[in-house]
C-alpha positions as CSV (number, residue, x, y, z in Angstrom):
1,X,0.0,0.0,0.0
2,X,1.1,3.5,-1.4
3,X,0.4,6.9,0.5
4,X,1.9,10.0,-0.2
5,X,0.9,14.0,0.5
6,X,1.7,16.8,-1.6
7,X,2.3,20.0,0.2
8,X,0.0,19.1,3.2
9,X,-2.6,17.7,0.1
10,X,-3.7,14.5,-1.4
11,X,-2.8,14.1,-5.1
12,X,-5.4,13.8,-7.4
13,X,-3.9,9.9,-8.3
14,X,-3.5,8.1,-5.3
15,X,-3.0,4.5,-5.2
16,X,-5.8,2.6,-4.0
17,X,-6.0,-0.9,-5.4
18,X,-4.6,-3.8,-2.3
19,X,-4.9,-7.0,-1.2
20,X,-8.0,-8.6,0.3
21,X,-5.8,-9.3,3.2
22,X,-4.3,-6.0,3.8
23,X,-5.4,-2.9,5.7
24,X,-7.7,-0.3,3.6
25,X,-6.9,2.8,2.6
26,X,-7.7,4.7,5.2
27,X,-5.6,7.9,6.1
28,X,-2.8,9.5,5.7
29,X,-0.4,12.3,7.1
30,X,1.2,15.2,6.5
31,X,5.0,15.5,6.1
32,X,6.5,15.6,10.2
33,X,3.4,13.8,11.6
34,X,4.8,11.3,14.4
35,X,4.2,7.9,13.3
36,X,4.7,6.8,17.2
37,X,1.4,8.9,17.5
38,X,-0.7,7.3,15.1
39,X,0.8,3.6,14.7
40,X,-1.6,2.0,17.2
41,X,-4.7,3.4,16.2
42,X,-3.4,3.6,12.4
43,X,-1.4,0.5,11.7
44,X,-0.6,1.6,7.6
45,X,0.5,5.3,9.1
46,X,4.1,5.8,8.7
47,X,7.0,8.3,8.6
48,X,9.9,8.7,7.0
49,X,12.2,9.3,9.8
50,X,11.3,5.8,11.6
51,X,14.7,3.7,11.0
52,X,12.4,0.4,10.7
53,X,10.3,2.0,7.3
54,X,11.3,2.6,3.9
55,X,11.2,5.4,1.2
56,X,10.3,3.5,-1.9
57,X,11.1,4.0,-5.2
58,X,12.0,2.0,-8.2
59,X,15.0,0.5,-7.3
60,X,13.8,-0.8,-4.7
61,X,10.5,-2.3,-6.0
62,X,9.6,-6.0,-5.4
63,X,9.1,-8.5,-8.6
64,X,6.1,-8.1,-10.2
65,X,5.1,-4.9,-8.3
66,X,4.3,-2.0,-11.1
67,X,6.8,0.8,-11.9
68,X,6.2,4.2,-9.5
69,X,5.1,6.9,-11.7
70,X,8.4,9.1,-12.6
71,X,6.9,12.4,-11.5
72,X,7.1,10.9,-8.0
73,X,9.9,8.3,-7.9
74,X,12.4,10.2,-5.5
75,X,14.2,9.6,-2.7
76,X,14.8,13.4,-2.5
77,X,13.7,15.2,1.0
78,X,13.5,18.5,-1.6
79,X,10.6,16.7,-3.4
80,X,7.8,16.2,-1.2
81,X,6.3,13.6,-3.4
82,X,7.0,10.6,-0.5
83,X,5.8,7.2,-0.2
84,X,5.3,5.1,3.5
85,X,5.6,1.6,3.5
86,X,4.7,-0.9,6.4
87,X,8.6,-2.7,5.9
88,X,9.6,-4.2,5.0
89,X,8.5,-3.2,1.3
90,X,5.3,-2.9,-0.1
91,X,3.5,-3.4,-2.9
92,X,2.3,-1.3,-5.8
93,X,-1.1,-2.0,-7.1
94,X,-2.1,0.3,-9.2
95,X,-3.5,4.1,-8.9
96,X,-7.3,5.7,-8.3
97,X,-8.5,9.1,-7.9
98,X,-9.7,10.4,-4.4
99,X,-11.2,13.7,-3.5
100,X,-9.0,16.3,-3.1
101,X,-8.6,17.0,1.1
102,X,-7.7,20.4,2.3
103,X,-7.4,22.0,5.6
104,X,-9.3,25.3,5.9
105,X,-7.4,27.4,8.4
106,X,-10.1,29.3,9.7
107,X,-12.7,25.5,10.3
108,X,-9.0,24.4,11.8
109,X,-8.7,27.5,14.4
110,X,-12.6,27.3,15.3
111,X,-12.2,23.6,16.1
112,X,-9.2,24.2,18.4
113,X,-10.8,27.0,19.8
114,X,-14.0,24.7,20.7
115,X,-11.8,22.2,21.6
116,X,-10.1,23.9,24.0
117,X,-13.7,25.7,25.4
118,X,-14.6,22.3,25.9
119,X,-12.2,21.0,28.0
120,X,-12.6,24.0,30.2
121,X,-16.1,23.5,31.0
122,X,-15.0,20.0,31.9
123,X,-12.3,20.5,33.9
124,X,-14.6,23.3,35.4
125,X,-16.8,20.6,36.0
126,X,-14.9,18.1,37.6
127,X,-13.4,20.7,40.0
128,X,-17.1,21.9,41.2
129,X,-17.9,18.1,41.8
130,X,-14.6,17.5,43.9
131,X,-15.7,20.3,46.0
132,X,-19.0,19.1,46.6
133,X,-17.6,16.4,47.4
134,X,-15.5,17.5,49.9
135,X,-17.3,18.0,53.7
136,X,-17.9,21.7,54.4
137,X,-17.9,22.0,58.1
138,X,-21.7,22.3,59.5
139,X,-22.2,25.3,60.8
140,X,-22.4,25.7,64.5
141,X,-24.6,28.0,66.7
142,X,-23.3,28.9,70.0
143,X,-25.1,30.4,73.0
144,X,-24.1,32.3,75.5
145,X,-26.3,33.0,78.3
146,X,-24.9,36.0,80.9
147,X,-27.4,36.1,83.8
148,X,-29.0,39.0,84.9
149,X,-27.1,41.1,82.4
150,X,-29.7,44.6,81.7
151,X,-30.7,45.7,78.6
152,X,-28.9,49.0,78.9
153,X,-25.8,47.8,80.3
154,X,-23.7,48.6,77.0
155,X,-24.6,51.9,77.2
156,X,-24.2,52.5,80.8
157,X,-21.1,50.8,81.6
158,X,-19.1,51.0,77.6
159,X,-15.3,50.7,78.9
160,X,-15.8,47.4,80.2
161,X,-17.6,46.1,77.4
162,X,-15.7,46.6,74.6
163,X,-16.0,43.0,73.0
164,X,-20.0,43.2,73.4
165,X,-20.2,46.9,71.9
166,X,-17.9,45.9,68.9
167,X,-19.7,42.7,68.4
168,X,-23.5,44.7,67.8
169,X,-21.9,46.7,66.0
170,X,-20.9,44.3,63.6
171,X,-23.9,42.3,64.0
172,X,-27.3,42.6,64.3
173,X,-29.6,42.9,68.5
174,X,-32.9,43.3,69.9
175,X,-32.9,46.3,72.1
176,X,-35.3,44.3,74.2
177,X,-35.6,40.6,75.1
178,X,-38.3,40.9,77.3
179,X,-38.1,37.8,80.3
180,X,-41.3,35.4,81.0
181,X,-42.8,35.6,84.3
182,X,-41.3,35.5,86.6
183,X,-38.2,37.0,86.0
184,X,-36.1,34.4,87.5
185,X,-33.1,33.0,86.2
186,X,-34.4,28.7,86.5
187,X,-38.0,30.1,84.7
188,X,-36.2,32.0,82.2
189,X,-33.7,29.7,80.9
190,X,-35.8,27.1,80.8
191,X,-38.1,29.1,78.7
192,X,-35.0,29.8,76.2
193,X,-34.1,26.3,75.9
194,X,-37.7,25.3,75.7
195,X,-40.0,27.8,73.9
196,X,-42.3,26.8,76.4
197,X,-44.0,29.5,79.1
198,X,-43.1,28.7,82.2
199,X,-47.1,27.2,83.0
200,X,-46.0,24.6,80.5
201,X,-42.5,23.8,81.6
202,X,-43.0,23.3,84.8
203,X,-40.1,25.4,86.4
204,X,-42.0,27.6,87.9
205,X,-39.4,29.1,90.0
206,X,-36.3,29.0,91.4
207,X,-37.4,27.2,94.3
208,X,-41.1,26.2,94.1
209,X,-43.1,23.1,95.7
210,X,-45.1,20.4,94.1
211,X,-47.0,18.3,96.8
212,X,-47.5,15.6,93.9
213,X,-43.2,15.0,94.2
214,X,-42.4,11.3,94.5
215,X,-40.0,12.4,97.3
216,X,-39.7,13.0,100.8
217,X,-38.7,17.0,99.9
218,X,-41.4,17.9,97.9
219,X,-39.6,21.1,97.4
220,X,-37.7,21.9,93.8
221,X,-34.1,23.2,94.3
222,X,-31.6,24.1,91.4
223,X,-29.3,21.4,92.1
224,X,-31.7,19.2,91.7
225,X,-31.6,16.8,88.5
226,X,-34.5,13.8,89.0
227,X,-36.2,14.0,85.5
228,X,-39.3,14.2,87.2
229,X,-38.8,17.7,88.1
230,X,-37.8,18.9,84.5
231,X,-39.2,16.9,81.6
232,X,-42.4,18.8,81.0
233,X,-40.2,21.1,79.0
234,X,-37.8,19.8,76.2
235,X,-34.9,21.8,75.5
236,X,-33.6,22.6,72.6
237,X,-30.4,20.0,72.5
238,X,-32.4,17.1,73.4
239,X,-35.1,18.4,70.3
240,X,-31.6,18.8,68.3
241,X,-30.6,15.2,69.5
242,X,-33.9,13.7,68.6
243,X,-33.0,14.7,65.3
244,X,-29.4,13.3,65.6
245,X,-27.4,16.6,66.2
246,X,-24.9,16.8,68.3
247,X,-24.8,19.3,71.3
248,X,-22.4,20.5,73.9
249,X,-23.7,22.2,77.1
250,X,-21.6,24.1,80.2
251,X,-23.4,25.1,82.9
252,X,-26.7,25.7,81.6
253,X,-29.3,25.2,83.6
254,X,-30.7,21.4,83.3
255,X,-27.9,20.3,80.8
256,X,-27.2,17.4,83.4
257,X,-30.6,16.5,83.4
258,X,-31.3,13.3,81.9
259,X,-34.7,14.1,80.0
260,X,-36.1,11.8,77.9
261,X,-33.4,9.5,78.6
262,X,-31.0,11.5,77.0
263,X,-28.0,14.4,78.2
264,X,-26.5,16.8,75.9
265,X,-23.9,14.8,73.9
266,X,-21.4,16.6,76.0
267,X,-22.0,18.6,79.0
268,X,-20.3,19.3,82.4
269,X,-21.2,19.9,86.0
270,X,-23.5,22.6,87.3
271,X,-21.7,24.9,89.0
272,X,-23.9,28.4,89.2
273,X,-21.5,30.0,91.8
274,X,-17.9,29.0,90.8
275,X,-14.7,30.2,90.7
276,X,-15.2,32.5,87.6
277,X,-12.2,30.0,85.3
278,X,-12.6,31.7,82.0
279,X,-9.3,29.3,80.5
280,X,-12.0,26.7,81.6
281,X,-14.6,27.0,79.8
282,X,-12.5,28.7,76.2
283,X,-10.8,24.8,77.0
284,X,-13.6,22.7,76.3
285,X,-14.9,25.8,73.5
286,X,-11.7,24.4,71.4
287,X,-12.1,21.2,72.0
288,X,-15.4,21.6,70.4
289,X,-14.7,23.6,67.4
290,X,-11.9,21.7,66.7
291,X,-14.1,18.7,66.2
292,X,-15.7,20.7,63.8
293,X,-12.5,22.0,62.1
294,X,-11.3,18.0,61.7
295,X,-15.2,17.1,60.5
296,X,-15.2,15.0,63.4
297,X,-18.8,13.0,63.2
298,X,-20.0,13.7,66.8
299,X,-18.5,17.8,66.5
300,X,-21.4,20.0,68.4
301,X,-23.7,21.8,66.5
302,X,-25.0,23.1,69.0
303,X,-23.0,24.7,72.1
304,X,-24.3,26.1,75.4
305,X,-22.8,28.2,77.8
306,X,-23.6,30.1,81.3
307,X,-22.2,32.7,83.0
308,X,-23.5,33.7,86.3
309,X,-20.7,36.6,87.2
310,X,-22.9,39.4,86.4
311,X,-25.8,38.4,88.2
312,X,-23.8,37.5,91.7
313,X,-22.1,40.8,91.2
314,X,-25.0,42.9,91.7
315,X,-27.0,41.0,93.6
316,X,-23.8,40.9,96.6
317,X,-22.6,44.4,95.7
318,X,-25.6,46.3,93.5
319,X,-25.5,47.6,90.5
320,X,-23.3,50.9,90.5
321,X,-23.9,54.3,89.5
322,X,-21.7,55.3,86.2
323,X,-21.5,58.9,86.8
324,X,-19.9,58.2,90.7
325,X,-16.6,57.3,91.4
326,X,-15.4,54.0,92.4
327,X,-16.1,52.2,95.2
328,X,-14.9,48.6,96.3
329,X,-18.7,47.6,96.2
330,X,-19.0,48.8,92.4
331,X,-15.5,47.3,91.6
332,X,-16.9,44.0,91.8
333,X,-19.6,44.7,89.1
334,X,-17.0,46.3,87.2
335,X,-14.9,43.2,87.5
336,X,-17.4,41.1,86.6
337,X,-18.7,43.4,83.5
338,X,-14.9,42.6,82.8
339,X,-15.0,39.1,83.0
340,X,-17.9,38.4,80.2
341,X,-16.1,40.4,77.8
342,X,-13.3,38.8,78.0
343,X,-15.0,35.5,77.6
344,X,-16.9,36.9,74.6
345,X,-13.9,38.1,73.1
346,X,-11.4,35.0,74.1
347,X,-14.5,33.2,71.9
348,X,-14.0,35.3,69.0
349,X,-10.4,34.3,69.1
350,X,-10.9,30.8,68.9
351,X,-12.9,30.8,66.5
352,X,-10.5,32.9,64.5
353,X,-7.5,30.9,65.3
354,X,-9.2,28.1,63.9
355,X,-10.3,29.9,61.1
356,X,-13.7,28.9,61.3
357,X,-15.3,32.5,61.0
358,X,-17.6,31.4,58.0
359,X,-18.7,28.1,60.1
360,X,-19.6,29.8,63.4
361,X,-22.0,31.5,64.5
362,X,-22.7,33.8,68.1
363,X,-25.3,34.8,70.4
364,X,-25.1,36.4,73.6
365,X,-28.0,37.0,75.4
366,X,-29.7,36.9,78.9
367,X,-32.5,35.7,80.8
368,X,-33.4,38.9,83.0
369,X,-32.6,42.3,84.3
370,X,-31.5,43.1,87.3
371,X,-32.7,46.7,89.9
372,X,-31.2,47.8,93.0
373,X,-33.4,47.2,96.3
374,X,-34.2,48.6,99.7
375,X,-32.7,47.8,102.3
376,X,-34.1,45.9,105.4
377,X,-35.6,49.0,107.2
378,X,-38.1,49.7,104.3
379,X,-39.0,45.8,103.3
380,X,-42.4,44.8,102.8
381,X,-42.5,42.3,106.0
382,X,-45.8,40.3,105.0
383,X,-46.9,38.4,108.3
384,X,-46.3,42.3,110.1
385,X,-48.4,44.0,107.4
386,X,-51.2,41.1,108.2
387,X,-51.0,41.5,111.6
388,X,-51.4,45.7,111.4
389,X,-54.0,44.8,109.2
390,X,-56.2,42.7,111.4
391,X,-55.7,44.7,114.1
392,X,-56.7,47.9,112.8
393,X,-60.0,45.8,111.3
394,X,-60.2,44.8,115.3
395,X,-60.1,41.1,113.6
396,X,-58.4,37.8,114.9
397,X,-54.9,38.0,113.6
398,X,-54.0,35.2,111.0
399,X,-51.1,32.9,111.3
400,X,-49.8,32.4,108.3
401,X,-47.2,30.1,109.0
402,X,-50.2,27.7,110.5
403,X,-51.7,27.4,106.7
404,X,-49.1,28.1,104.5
405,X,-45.6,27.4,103.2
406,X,-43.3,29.7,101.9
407,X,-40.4,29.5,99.3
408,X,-39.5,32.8,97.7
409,X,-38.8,36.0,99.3
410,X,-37.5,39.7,97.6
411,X,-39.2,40.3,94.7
412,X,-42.0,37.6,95.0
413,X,-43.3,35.8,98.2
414,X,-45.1,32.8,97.5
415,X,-47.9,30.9,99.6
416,X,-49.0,27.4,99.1
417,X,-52.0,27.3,101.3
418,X,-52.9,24.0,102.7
419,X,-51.0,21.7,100.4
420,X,-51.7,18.6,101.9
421,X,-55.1,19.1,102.9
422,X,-57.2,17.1,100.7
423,X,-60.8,19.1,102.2
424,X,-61.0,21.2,99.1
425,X,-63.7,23.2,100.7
426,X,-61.1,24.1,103.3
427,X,-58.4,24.9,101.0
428,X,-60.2,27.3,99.2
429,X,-61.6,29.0,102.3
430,X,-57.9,29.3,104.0
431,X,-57.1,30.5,100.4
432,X,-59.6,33.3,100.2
433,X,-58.6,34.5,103.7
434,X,-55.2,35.1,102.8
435,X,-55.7,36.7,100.0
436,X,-58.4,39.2,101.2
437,X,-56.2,39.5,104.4
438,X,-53.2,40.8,102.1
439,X,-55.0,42.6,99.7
440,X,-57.0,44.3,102.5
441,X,-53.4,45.6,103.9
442,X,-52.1,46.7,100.5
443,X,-55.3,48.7,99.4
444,X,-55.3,50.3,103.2
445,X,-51.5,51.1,103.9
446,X,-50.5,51.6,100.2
447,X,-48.1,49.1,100.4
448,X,-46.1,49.3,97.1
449,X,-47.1,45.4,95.7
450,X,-49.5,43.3,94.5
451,X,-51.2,40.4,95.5
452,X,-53.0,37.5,93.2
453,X,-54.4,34.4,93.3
454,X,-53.3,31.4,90.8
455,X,-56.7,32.2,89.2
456,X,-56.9,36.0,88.9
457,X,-53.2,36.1,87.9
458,X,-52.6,38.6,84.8
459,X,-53.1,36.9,81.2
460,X,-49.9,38.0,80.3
461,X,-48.1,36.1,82.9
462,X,-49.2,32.8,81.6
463,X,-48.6,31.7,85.3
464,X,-52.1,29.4,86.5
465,X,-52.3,26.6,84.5
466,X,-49.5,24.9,86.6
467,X,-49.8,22.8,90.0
468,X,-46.6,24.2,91.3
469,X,-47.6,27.3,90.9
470,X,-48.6,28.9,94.3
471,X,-52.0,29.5,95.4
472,X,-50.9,33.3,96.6
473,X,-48.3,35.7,95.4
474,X,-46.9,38.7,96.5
475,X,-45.3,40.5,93.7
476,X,-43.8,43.8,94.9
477,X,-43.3,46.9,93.0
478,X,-39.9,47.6,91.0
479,X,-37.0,48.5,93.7
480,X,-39.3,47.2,96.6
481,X,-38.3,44.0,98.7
482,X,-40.8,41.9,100.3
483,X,-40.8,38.7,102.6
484,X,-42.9,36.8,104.9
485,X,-40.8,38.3,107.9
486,X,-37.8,40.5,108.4
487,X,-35.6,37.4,108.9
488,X,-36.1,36.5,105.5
489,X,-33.5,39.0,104.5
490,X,-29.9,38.6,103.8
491,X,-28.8,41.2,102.4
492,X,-28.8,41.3,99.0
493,X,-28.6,44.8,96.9
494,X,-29.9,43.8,93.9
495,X,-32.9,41.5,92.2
496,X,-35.3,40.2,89.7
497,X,-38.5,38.3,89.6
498,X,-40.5,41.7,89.3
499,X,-43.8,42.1,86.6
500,X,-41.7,41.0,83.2
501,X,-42.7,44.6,81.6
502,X,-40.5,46.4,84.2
503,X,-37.8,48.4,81.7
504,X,-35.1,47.5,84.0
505,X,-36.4,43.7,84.1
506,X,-35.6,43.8,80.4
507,X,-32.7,41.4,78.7
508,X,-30.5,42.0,76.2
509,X,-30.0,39.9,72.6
510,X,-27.0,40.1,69.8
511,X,-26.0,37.7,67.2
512,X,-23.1,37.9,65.1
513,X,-21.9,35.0,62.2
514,X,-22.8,34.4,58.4
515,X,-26.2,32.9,59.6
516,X,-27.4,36.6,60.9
517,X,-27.9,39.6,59.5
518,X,-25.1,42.4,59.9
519,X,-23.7,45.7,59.7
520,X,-25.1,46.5,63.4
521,X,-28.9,46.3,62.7
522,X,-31.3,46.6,65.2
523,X,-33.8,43.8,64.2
524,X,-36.5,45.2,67.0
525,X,-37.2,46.9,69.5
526,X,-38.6,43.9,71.7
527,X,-39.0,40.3,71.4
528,X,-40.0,37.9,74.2
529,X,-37.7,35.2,74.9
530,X,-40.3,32.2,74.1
531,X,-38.7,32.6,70.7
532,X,-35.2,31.5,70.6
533,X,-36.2,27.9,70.6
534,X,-37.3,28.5,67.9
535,X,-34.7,30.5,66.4
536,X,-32.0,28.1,67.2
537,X,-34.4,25.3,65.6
538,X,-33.8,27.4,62.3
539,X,-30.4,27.9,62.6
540,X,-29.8,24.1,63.0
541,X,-32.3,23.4,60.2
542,X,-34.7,21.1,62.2
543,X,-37.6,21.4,63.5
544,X,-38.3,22.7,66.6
545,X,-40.3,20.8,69.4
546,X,-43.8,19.8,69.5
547,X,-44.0,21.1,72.8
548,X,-42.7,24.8,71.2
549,X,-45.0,27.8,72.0
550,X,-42.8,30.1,70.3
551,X,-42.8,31.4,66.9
552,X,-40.2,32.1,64.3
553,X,-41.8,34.5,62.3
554,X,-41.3,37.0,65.8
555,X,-37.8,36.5,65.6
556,X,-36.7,36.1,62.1
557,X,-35.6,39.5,60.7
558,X,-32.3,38.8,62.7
559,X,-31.8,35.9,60.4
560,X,-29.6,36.8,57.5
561,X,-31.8,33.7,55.3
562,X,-35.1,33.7,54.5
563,X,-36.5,30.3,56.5
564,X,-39.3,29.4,54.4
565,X,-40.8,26.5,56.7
């Protein structure tokens, strides 16, 4: 078999007759095309420049094979008139005419130009796939609860809060997370965790009674961790768990709990009044975003924190005046402001040291406010006030400690009248007196609080439909202190539990991370609190509890996504 080019062209007379048993015709090349190129895929494809192929002409013919036509018999790299031969010769069989082929430069550069168009898109291809396929860190929500931290603290107290005032302004806050009653710290961050009100949750308190206990004490106390005092609420990490998130709790309130048969995936000892170990607590915070960082399966999603420094400040050592000058009473709040910054900000900085800024996202908040009290010689002393009462009245004075029991003192005194008596009749009478008895005092002597019964509480409150909650409460005015007696008081400077509208009863809420809206926006004036179940639901992309009274749609403009659920 015969091929030969012309200038880059077939010739007009190319041999074409062969051998049944031979290769056809198929191809040819160009003068300089590789034959190591084409030999596999082209066996007749050769070139003059491999040592194992001939140039043939007519001396070299084999008997019988027909003469080469002069006007190409040359052995002559000047004449481009070649012949390729599989070797070691071959044969001649004659000539036929073929189209002429020619390459059309411009169809040549368009191909290569598509050609190369298409590999891009390709390679573009496979690299998006690799990436998919490569695990992007979930990202992770993290709470930080700082107790009895005011609304307005930012603003009154800015030099020891710089981390906090940087991070709303880079972020987005509610001026106002308003508390459910009552504004306790147990009520409230059970609510948060929750989205239950505290009627429904069951913690009615921070020290309540439930005469239907399946324990000698029949009296609730925040050490204590018996499901049976906690699991009419479901928090938010057992909903996350449920739904087979991982979660990481430290010091929250009930994280040790085992509620539905299930603790946070990681959690550590309660300890409300500690020793204030900041290196502590950022500790385990690596640990856990380092799971994340090395796509560790059980990583937190979720990760809970409480800080009770602020709140045991001012309660010890009140809350100080900005405008004054030091004292060693407001160095401890100062101290203390201090402290939560610099947790907040040693946060910041592990999350940027593990460059996990686009994976992580922040919320500080708290479950209450916090206002300075009066001191012992203007308290509200509730068994005196009764007996001043009754005596003015010319009545017979009432006992109370011979019907009721009392748990709560300062900004609420509670009565549970009767508990044990099962003469319903009776109960209801002995609850009536009391009532009438205090009311009767108030109305008279202008006594700055109010009294209710479980039935004729406010609406708002959402505080009756609850056994533990008490048949009789005193709820005193903002700044007042009340008790049952004057030996009820300790000391304290500071407190909360007041009516949950109270300004200074009044939380505080900021977010910052890609999963939030930013720039320092202030997403609204007020939200209650029964709405960051909720919220964290959304930003873990499950859904929240069936127990949930909250509602996204209060909360969402702080979202930078639109949840569509």
């Amino acid at each position: 078999m015969y091929y030969y080019s012309t200038n880059g062209e077939w010739d007009e007379s190319l041999a074409n007759d062969y051998e049944d048993h031979g290769n056809d015709i198929e191809r040819g090349v160009r003068e300089g095309v590789n034959y190591e190129e084409f030999r596999d895929s082209t066996p007749t494809l050769l070139h003059t420049d491999d040592q194992n192929h001939q140039v043939i002409n007519n001396d070299n013919l084999n008997e019988g094979d027909d003469e080469i036509p002069s006007h190409i018999n040359s052995n002559s790299d000047q004449n481009s008139h070649r012949y390729f031969a599989e070797q070691p010769k071959a044969q001649y069989h004659g000539l036929r005419k073929r189209k002429k082929f020619s390459i059309n430069p411009l169809k040549a550069c368009l191909g290569s130009t598509l050609t190369f168009i298409l590999l891009g898109v390709i390679a573009i291809f496979i690299l998006l796939m690799v990436l998919l396929l490569v695990e992007k860190p979930r990202q992770v929500i993290i709470v930080l609860s700082i107790d009895g931290f005011r609304y307005d603290y930012l603003d009154l107290y800015p030099q020891y809060v710089p981390t906090l005032l940087k991070m709303r302004r880079e972020g987005v806050y509610i001026d106002k997370l308003k508390p459910s009653f009552p504004t306790k710290t147990f009520p409230n961050h059970y609510t948060i965790a929750t989205g239950q009100y505290v009627q429904s949750h069951g913690i009615t308190s921070n020290k309540f009674y439930d005469k239907n206990a399946p324990f000698d004490s029949k009296v609730f106390t925040q050490q204590l961790t018996d499901p049976f005092w906690w699991e009419q609420g479901e928090p938010i990490w057992i909903t996350a768990q449920k739904q087979k998130i991982s979660t990481a709790c430290y010091d929250y309130p009930a994280s040790n709990v085992k509620i539905q048969g299930m603790f946070p995936t990681f959690y550590e000892p309660i300890y409300i009044h500690d020793n204030y170990d900041i290196q502590k607590r950022i500790d385990k915070l690596n640990t856990y975003l380092s799971m994340t960082k090395n796509h560790e399966a059980l990583a937190p999603k979720l990760i809970m924190y409480y800080l009770g420094w602020v709140d045991d400040a001012a309660h010890f050592h009140g809350i100080p005046d900005p405008s004054k000058n030091l004292t060693s009473e407001s160095l401890y709040f100062y101290n203390a402001l201090k402290m939560v910054d610099d947790m907040v900000a040693n946060i910041f900085q592990t999350i940027s040291a593990l460059k996990l800024e686009s994976h992580v996202n922040v919320i500080v908040l708290s479950d209450h406010g916090m206002e300075n009290v009066k001191q012992k010689e203007d308290g509200i002393w509730i068994q005196p006030m009764l007996d001043r009462y009754y005596s003015y009245m010319n009545m017979a004075p009432l006992n109370i400690y011979s019907i009721a029991e009392t748990y709560t003192s300062g900004t609420l005194v509670d009565f549970y009248v009767m508990p044990n008596n099962t003469d319903h009749s009776a109960r209801q009478l002995a609850i009536r007196t009391l009532y009438e008895g205090i009311k009767g005092a108030i109305d008279l002597f202008s006594y700055k609080c109010k009294v209710y019964t479980k039935e004729d509480m406010p609406f708002r409150f959402k505080y009756t439909n609850n056994s533990r909650i008490p048949d009789v409460l005193v709820v005193s005015d903002i700044g007042e202190y009340s008790a049952l007696d004057s030996m009820f008081w300790w000391g304290e400077k500071a407190d909360h539990g007041y009516d949950n509208e109270e300004p200074t009863m009044q939380a505080f809420f900021q977010a910052l991370g890609p999963l939030f809206k930013s720039g320092g926006i202030k997403a609204y004036d007020s939200v209650s609190n029964i709405h960051i179940h909720s919220l964290l639901a959304s930003l873990l992309k499950i859904k929240p509890s069936t127990r949930n009274e909250g509602n996204l749609d209060e909360i969402k403009n702080v979202l930078s996504y639109e949840d569509t659920k």
